[in-house]
C-alpha positions as semicolon CSV with decimal commas, in nm:
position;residue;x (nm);y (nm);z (nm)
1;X;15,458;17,070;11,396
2;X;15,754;16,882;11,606
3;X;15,707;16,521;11,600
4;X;15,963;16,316;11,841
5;X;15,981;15,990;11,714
6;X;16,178;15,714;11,892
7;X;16,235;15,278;11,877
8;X;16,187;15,156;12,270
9;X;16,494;14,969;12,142
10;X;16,869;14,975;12,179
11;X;16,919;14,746;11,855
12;X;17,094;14,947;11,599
13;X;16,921;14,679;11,351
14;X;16,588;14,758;11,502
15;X;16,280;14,701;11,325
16;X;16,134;14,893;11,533
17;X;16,357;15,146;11,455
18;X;16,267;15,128;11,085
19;X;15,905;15,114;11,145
20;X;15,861;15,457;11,365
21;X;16,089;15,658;11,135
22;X;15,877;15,523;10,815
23;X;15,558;15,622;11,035
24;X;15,706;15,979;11,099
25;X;15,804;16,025;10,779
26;X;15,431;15,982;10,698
27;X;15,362;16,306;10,883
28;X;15,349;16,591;10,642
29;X;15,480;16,931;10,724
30;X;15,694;16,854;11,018
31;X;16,002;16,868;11,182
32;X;16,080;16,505;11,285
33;X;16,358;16,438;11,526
34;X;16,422;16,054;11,552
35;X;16,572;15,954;11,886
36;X;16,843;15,686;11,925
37;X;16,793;15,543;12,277
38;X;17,186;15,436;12,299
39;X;17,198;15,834;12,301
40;X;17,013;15,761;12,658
41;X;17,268;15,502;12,829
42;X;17,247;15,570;13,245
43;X;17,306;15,328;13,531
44;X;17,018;15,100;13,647
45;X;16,718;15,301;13,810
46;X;16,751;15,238;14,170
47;X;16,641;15,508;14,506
48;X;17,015;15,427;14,596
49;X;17,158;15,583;14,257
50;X;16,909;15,875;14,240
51;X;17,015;15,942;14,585
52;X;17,414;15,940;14,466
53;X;17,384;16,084;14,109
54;X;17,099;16,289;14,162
55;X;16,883;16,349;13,811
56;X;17,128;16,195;13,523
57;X;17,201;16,433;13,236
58;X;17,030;16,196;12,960
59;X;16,689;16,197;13,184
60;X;16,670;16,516;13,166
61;X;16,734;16,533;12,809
62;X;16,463;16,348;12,708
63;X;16,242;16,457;12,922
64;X;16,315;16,788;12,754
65;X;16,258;16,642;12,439
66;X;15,935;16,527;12,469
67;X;15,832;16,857;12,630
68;X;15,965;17,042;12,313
69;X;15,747;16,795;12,055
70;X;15,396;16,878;11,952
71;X;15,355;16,486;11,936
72;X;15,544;16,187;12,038
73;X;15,597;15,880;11,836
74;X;15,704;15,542;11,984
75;X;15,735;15,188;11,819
76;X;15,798;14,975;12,116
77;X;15,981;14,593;12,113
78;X;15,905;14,340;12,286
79;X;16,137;14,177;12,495
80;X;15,962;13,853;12,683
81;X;15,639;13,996;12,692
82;X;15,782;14,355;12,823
83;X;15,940;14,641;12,757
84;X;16,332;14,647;12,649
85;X;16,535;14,709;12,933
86;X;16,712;14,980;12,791
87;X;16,334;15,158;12,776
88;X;16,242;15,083;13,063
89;X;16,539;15,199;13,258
90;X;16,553;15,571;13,056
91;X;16,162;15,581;13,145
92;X;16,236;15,496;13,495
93;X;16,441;15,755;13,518
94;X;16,284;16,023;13,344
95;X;15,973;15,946;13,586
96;X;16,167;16,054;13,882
97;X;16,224;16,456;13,694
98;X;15,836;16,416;13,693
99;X;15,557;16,194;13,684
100;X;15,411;16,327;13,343
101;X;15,656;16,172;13,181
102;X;15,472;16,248;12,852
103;X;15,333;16,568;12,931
104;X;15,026;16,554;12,766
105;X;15,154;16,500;12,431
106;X;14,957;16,332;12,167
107;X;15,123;15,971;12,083
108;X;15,060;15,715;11,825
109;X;15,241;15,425;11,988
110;X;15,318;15,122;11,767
111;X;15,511;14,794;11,822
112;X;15,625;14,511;11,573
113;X;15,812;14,221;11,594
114;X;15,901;13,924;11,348
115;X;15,643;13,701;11,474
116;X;15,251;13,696;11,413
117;X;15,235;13,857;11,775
118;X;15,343;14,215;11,671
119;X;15,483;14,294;11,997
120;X;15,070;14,329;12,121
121;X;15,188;14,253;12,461
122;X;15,407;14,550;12,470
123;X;15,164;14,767;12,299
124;X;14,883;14,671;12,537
125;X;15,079;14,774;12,852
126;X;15,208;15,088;12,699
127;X;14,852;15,205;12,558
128;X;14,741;15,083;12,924
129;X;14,980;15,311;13,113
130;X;15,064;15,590;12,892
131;X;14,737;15,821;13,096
132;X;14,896;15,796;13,387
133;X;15,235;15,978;13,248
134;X;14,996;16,220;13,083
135;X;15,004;16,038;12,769
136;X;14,744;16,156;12,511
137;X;14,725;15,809;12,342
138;X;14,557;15,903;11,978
139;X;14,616;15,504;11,856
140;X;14,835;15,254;11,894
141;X;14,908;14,984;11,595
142;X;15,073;14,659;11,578
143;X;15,273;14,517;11,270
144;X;15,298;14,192;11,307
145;X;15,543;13,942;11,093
146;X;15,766;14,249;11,049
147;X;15,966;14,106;10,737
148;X;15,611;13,948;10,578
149;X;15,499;14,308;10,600
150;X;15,789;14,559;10,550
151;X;16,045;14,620;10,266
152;X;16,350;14,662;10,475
153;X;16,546;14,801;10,145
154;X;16,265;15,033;10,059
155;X;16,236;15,099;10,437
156;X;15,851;15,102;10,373
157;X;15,519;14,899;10,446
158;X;15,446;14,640;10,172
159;X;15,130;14,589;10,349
160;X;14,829;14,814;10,217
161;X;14,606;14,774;10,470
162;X;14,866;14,822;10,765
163;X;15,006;15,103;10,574
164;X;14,624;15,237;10,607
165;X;14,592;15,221;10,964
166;X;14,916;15,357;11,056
167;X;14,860;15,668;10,793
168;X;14,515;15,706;10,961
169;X;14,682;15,654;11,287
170;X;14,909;15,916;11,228
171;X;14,606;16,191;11,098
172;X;14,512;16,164;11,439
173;X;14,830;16,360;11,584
174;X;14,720;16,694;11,400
């Protein structure tokens, strides 16, 4: 099984980051392939800049990527209530090489964030709108408190019951 497991964040300290590559690590007997999005940099979406630079090279990318995974993975931060630009723009783009962005691809999407919120806002609009990129959304879990709940020297969950629902989360991907 390929599992392609990425942070909707351009942080290099992102705990979002560390969350999605303890998740995929979960994932026994597979090939796990964790994304960096500043791999990703292009120019703002716009019609104007498709029209000059056509499809960019990193769009295409990952939109090969994802078509090469058996399952996607993707811990998403929040930035004001949204996604992180820096997401947003590579998904923008990627939607323009084809709508189905996610091409049918089971996904566990998860968010955190240091504050009791876990990112929910995020999560909700991504768990919303993955179907209409063909995303086969299997569950979607929040962490919230990020630092209450995660050993960032371990790099693991300290929390047994969130550990629990993201292991059970992940079951579903098989």
């Amino acid at each position: 099984m390929k599992v392609l497991a990425l942070a909707a964040s351009s942080s290099k300290t992102s705990i979002n980051k560390q969350l999605v590559t303890y998740a995929a690590n979960l994932i026994g007997n597979a090939d796990v392939e964790v994304l960096d999005l500043n791999d990703y940099e292009m120019p703002i979406f716009s019609e104007d800049k498709e029209k000059e630079l056509g499809h960019p090279e990193p769009a295409k990318r990952f939109f090969q990527k994802i078509g090469e995974a058996d399952a996607v993975l993707i811990s998403y931060a929040e930035h004001n209530g949204s996604y992180s630009v820096a997401f947003k723009n590579l998904f923008d783009w990627a939607s323009r090489i084809d709508m189905k962005v996610y091409q049918d691809k089971p996904m566990v999407l998860l968010a955190t964030s240091p504050g009791s919120g876990g990112a929910g806002s995020v999560l909700a609009a991504a768990k919303g709108s993955a179907p209409y990129f063909a995303g086969d959304v299997k569950a979607a879990v929040s962490v919230p408190s990020f630092y209450d709940n995660f050993d960032v020297a371990e790099g693991k969950l300290t929390n047994a019951e969130l550990h629990s629902e993201i292991e059970a989360a992940i079951a579903l991907l098989r």
